[in-house]
C-alpha positions as CSV (number, residue, x, y, z in Angstrom):
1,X,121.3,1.6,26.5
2,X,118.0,2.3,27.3
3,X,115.6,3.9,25.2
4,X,114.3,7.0,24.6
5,X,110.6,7.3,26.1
6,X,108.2,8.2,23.1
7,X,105.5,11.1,24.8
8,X,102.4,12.4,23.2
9,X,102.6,16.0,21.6
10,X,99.9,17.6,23.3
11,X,98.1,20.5,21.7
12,X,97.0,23.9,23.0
13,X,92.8,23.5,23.4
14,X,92.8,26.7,22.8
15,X,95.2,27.3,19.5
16,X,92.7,24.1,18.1
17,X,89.2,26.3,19.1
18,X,90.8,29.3,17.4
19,X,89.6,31.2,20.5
20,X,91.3,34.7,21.4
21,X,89.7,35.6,24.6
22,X,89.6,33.6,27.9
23,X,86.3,34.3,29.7
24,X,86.8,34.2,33.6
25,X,82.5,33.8,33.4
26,X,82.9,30.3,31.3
27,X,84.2,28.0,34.1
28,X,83.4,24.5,32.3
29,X,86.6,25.9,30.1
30,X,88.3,26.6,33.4
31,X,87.9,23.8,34.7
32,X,90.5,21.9,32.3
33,X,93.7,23.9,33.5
34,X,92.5,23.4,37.7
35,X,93.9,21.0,39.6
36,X,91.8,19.1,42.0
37,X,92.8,21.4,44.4
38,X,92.1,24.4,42.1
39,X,95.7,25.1,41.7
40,X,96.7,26.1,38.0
41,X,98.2,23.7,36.0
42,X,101.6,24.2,34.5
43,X,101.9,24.3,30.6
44,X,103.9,21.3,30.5
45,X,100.4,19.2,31.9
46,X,97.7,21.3,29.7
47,X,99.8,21.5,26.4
48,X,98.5,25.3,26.3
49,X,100.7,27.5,24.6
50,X,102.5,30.5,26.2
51,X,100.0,33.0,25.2
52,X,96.8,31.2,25.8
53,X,98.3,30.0,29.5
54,X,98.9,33.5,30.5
55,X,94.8,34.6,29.5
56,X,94.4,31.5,31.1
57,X,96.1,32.2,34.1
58,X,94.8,35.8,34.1
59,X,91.0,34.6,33.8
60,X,91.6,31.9,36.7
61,X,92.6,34.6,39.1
62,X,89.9,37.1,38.1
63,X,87.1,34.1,38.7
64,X,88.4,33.7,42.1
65,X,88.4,37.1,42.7
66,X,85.1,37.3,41.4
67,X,84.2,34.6,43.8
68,X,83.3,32.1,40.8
69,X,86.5,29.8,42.1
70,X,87.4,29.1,45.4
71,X,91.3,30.0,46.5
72,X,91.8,27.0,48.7
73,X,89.7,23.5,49.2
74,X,88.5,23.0,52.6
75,X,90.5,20.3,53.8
76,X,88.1,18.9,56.7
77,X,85.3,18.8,53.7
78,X,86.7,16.4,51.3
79,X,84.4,15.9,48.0
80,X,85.0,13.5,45.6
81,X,84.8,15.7,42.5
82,X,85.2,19.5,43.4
83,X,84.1,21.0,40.4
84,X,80.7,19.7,40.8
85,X,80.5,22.3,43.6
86,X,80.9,24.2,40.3
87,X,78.3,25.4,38.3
């Protein structure tokens, strides 16, 4: 029988920085739950727990509303690193 894979427990970032707001304005935080396509990341990827992932969540969409964070990556662009756009 095979065995069971052994996976490490990952931690909210957030939970560990005791922090209670998510900023939309502090994107270096951001950056950590945006895929390189600037989706969001599930939980499951980030280790955030359920409350910090919905301010997270929450803050992602104001920034791109805010124009802080793009909606889509332009596809006939392709950069290496996207969130040195960023800044």
């Amino acid at each position: 029988m095979a065995e069971k894979r052994k996976f490490k427990k990952r931690f909210c970032r957030y939970c560990q920085q005791k922090i209670d707001y998510v900023d939309y304005k502090d994107l270096n935080q951001l950056k950590f739950s945006l895929s390189e396509r600037y989706k969001i990341m599930p939980r499951r990827l980030t280790g955030n727990c359920k409350r910090h992932q919905e301010l997270v969540s929450a803050s992602i969409k104001r920034a791109r509303q805010a124009a802080f964070i793009p909606y889509v990556v332009d596809r006939k662009r392709v950069v290496a690193n996207p969130f040195e756009l960023i800044k």
